[in-house]
N, CA, C and O atoms as CSV, one atom per row, in Angstrom:
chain,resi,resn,atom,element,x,y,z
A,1,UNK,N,N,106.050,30.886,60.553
A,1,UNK,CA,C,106.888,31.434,61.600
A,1,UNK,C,C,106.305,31.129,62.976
A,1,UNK,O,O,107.026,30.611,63.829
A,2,UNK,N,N,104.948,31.448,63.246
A,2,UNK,CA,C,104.426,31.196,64.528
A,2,UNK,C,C,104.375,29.670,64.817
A,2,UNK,O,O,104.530,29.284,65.976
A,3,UNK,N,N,104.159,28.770,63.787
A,3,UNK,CA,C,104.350,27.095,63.910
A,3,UNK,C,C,105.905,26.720,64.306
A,3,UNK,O,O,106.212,25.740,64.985
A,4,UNK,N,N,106.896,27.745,63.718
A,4,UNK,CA,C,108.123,27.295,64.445
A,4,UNK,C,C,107.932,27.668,65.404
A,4,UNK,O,O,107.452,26.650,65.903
A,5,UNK,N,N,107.910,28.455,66.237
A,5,UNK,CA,C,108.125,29.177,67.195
A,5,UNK,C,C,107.417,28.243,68.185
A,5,UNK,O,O,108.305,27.575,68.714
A,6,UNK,N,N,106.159,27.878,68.697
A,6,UNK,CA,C,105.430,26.766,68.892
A,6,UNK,C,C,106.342,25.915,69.104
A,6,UNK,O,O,107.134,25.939,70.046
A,7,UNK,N,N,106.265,24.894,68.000
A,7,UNK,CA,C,107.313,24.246,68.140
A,7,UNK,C,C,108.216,23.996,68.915
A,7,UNK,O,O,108.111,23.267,69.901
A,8,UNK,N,N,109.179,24.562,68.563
A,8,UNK,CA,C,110.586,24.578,69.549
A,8,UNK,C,C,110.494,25.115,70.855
A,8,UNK,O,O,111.387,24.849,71.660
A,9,UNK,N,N,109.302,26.013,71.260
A,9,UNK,CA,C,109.190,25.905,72.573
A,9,UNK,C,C,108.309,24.911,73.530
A,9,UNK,O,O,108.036,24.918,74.730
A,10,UNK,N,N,107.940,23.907,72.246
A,10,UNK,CA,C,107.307,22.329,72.702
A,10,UNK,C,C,108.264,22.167,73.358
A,10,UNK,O,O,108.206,22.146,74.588
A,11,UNK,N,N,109.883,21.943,72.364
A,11,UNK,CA,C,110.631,21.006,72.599
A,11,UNK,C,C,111.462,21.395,73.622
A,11,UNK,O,O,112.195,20.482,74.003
A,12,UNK,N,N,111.606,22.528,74.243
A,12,UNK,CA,C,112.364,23.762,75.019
A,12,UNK,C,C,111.302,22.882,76.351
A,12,UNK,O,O,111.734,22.020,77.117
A,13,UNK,N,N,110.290,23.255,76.321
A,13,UNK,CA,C,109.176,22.600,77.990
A,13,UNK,C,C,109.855,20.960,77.708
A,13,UNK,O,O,110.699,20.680,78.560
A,14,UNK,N,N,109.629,19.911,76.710
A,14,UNK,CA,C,109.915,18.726,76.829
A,14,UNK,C,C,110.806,18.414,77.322
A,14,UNK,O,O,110.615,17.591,78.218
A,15,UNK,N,N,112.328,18.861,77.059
A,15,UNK,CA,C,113.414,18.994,77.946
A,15,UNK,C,C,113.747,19.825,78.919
A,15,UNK,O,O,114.903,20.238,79.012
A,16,UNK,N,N,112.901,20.141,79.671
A,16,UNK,CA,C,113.108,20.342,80.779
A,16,UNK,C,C,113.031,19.177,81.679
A,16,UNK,O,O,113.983,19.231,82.458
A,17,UNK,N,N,112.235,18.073,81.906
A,17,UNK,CA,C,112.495,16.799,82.187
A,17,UNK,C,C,113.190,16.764,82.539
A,17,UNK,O,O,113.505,16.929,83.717
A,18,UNK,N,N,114.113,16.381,81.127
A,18,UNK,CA,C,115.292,15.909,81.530
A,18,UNK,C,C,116.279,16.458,82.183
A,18,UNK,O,O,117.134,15.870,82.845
A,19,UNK,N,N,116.134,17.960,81.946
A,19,UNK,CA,C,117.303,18.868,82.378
A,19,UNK,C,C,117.229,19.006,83.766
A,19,UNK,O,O,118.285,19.151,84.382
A,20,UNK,N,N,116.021,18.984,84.449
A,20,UNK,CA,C,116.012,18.802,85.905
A,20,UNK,C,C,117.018,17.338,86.689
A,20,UNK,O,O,117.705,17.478,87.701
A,21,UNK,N,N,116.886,16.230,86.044
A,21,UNK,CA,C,117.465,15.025,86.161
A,21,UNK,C,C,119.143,15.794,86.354
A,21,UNK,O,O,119.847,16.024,87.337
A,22,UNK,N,N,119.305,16.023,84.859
A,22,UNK,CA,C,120.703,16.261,85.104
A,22,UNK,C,C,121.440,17.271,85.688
A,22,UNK,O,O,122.625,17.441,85.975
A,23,UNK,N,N,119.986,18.155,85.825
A,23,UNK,CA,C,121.086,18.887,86.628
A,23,UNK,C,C,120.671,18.881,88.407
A,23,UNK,O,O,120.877,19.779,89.224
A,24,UNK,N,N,120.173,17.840,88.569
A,24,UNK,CA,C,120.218,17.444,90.267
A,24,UNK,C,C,121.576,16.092,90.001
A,24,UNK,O,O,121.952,15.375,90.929
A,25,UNK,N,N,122.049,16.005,88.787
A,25,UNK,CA,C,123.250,15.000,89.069
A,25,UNK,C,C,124.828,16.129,88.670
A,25,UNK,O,O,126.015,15.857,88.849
A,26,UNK,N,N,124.427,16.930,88.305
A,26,UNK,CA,C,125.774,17.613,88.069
A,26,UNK,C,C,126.128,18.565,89.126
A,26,UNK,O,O,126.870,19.535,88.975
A,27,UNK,N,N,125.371,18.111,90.516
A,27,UNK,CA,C,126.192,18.470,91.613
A,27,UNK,C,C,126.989,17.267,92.361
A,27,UNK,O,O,127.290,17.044,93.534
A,28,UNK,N,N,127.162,16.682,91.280
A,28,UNK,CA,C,127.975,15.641,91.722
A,28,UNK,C,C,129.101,15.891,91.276
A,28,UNK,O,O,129.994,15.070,91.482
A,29,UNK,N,N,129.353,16.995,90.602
A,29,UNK,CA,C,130.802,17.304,90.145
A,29,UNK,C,C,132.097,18.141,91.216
A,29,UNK,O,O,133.263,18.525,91.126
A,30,UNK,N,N,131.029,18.094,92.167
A,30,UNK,CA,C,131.703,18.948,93.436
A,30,UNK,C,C,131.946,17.871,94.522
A,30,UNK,O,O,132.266,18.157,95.676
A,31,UNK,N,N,131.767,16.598,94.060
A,31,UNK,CA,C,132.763,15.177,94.971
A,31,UNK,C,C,134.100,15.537,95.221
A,31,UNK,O,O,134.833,15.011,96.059
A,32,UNK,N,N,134.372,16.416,94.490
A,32,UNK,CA,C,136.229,16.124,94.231
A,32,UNK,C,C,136.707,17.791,94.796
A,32,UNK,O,O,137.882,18.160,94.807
A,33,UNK,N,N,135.517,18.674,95.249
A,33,UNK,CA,C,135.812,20.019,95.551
A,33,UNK,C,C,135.195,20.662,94.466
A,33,UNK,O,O,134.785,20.218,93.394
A,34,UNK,N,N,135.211,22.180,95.111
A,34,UNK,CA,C,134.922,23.599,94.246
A,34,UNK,C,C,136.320,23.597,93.521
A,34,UNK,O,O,137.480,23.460,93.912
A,35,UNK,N,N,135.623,23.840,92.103
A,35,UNK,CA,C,136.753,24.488,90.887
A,35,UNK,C,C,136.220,25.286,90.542
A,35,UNK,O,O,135.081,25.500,90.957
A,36,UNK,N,N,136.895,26.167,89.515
A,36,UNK,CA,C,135.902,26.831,88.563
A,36,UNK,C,C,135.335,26.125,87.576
A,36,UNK,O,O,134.264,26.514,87.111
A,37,UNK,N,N,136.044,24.811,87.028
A,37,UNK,CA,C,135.234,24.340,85.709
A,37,UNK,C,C,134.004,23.648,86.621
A,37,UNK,O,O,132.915,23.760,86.058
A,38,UNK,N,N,133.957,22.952,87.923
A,38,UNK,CA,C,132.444,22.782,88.274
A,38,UNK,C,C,131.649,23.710,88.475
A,38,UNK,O,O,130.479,23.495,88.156
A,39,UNK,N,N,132.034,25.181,89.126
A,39,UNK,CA,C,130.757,25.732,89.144
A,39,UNK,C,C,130.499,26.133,87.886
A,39,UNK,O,O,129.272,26.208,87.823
A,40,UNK,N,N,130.851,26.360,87.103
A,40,UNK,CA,C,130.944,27.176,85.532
A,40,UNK,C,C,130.353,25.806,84.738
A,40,UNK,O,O,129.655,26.051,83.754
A,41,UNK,N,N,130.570,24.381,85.080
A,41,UNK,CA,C,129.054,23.842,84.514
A,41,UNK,C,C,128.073,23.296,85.129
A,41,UNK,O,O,127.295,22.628,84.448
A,42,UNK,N,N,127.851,23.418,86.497
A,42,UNK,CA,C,126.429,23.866,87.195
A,42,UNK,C,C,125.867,25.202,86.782
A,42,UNK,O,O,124.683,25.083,86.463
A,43,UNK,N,N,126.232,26.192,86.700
A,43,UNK,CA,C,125.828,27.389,86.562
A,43,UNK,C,C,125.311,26.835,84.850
A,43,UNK,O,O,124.160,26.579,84.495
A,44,UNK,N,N,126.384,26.779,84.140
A,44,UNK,CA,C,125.905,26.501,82.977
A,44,UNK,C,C,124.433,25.554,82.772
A,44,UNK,O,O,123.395,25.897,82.206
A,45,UNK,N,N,124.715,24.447,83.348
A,45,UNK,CA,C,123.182,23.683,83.237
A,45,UNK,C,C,122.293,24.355,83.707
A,45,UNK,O,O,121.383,24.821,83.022
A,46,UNK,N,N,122.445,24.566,85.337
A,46,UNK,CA,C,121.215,25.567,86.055
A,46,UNK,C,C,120.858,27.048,84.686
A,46,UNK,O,O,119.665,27.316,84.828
A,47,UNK,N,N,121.096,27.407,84.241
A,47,UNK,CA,C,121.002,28.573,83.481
A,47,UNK,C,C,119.516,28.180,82.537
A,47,UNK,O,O,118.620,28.956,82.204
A,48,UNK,N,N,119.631,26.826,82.285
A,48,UNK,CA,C,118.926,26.739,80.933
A,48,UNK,C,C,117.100,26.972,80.806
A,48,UNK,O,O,116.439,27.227,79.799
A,49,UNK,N,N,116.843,26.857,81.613
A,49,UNK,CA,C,115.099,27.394,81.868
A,49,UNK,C,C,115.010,28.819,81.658
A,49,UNK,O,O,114.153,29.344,80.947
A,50,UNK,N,N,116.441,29.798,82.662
A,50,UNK,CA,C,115.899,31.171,82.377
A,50,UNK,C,C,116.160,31.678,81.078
A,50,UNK,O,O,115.554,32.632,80.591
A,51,UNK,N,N,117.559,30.688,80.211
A,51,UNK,CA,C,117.521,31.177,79.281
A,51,UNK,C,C,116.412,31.064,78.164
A,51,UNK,O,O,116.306,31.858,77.229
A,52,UNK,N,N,115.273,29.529,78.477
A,52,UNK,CA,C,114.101,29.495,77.459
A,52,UNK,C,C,113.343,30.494,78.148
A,52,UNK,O,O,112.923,31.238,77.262
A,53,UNK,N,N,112.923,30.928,79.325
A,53,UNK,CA,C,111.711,31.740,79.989
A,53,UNK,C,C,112.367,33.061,78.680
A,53,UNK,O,O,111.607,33.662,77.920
A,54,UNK,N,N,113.439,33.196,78.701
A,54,UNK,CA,C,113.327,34.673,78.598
A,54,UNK,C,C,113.851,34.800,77.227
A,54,UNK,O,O,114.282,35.949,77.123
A,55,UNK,N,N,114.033,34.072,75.993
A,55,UNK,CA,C,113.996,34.138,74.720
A,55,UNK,C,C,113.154,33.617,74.288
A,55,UNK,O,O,113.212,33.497,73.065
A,56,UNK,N,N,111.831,32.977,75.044
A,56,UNK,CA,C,110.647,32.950,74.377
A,56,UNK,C,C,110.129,33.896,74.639
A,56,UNK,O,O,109.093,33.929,73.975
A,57,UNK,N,N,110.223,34.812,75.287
A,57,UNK,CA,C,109.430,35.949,75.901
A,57,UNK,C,C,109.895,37.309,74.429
A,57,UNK,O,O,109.158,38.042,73.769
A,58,UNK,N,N,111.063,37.164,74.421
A,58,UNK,CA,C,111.793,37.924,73.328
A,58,UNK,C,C,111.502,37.773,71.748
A,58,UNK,O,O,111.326,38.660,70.913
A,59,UNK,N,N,111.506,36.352,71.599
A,59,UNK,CA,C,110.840,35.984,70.661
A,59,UNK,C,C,109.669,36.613,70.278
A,59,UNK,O,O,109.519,37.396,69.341
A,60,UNK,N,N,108.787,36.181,71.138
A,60,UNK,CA,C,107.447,36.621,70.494
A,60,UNK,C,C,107.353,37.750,70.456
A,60,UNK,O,O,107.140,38.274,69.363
A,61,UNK,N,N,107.507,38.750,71.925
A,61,UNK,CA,C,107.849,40.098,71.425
A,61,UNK,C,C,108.604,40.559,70.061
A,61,UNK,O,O,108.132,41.551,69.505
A,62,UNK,N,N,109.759,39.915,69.458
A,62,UNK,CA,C,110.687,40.566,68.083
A,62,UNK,C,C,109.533,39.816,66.651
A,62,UNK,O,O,109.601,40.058,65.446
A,63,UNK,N,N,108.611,38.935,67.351
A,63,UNK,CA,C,107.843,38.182,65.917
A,63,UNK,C,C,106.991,39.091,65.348
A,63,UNK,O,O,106.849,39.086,64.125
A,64,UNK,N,N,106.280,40.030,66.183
A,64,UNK,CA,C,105.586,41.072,65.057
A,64,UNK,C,C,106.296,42.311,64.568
A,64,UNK,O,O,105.823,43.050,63.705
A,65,UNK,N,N,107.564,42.515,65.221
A,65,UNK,CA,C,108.560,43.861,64.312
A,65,UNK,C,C,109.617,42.920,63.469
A,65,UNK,O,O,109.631,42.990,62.240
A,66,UNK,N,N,110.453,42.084,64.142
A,66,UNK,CA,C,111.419,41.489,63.330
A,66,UNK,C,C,111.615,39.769,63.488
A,66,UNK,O,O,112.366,39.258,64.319
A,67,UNK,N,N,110.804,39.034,62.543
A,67,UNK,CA,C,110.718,37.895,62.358
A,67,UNK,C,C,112.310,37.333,62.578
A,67,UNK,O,O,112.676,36.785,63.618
A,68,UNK,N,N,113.076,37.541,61.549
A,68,UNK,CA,C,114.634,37.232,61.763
A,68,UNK,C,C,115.237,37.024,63.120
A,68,UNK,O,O,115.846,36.070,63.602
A,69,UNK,N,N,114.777,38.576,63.749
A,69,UNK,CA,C,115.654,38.572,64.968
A,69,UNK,C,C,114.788,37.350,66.137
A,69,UNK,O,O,115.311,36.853,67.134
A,70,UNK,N,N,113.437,37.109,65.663
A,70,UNK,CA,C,112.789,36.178,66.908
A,70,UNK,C,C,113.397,35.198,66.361
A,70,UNK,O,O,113.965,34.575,67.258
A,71,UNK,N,N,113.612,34.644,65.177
A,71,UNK,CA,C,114.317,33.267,65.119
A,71,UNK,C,C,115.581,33.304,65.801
A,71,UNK,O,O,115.996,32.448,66.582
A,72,UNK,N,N,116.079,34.210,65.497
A,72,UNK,CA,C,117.874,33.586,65.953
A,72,UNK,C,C,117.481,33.635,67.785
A,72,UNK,O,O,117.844,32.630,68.397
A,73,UNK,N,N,116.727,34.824,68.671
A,73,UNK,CA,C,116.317,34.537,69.754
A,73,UNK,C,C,115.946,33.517,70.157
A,73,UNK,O,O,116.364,33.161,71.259
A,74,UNK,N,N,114.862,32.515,69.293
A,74,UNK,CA,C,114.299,31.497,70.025
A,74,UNK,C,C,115.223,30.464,69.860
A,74,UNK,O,O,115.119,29.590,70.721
A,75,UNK,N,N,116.368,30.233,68.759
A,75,UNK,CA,C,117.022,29.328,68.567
A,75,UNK,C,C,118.528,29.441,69.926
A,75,UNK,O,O,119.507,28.696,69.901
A,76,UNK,N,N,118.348,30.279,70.709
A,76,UNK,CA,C,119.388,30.299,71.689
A,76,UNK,C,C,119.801,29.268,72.984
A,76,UNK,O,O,120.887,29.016,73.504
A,77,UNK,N,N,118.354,28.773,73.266
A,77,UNK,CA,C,118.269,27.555,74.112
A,77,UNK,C,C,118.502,26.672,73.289
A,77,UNK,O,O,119.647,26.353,73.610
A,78,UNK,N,N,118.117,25.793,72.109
A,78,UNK,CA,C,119.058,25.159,71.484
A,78,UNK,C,C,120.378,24.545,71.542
A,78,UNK,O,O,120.758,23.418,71.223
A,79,UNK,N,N,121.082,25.712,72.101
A,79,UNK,CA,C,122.664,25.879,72.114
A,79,UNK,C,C,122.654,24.311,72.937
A,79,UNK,O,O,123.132,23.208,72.671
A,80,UNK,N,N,121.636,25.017,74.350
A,80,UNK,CA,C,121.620,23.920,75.361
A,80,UNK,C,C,121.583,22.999,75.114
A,80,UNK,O,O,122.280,22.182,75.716
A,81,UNK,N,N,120.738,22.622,74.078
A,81,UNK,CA,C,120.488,20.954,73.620
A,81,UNK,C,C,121.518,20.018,73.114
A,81,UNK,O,O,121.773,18.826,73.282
A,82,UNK,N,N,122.092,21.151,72.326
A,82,UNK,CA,C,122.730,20.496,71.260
A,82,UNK,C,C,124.610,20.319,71.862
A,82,UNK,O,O,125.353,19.354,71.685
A,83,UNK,N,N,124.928,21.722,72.628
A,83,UNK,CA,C,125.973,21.487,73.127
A,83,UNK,C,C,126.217,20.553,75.175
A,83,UNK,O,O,127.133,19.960,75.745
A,84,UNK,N,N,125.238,20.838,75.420
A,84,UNK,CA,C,125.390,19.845,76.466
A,84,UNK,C,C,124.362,18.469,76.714
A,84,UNK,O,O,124.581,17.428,77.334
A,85,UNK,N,N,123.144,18.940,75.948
A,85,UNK,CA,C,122.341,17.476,75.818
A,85,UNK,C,C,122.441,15.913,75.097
A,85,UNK,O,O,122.194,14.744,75.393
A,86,UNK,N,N,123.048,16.822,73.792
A,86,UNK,CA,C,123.040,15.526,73.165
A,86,UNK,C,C,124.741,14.674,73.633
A,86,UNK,O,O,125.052,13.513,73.896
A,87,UNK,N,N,125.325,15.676,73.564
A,87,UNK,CA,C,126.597,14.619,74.392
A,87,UNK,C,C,126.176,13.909,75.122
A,87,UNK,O,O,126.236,12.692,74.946
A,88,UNK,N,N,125.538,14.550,76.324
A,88,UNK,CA,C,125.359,13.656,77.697
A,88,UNK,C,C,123.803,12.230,77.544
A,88,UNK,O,O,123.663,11.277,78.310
A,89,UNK,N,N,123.222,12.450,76.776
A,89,UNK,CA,C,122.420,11.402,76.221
A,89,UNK,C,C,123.643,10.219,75.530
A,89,UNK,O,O,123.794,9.013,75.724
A,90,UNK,N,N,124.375,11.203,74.670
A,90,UNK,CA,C,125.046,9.831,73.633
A,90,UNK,C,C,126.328,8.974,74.868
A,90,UNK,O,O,126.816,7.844,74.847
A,91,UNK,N,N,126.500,10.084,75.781
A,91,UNK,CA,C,127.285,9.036,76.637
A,91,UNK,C,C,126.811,8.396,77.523
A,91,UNK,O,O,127.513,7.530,78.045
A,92,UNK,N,N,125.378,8.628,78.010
A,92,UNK,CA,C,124.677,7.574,78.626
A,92,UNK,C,C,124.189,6.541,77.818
A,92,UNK,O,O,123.638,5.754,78.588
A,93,UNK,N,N,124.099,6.106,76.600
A,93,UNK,CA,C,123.348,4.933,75.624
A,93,UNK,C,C,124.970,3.848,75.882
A,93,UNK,O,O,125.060,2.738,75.358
């Protein structure tokens, strides 16, 4: 449990990298004006650090009462990866 946990908050710091990149380019979505779907995915990208700062923090706190609940916590930044990272990687290749 503590080797996952590790882990995925390797991979949570590793992409941050990148997530800085993209999200100094997804204020480029405001070329065309304020909408709500641009700020709602700036906000969305900008979000993703506090959401690892603060479900790793949760995590480890729920790992010595409730193992379960720190997994599904630490797996929440994830979301990030998987629903806005890997798109935007597979449409840059």
């Amino acid at each position: 449990m503590k080797i996952f946990l590790v882990l995925s908050q390797i991979l949570y710091i590793l992409c941050t990298l990148p997530w800085l990149i993209i999200w100094g380019m997804s204020f480029m979505s405001f070329d065309n004006g304020f909408g709500l779907g641009n700020v709602s995915f700036v906000i969305a990208i900008g979000l993703y650090p506090v959401a690892v700062l603060i479900c790793c923090i949760i995590a480890w706190i729920l790992h010595v009462r409730k193992r379960r609940g720190a997994l599904i916590v630490n797996l929440i930044p994830m979301l990030w990866i998987l629903i806005l990272g890997v798109p935007l990687f597979l449409i840059n290749i």
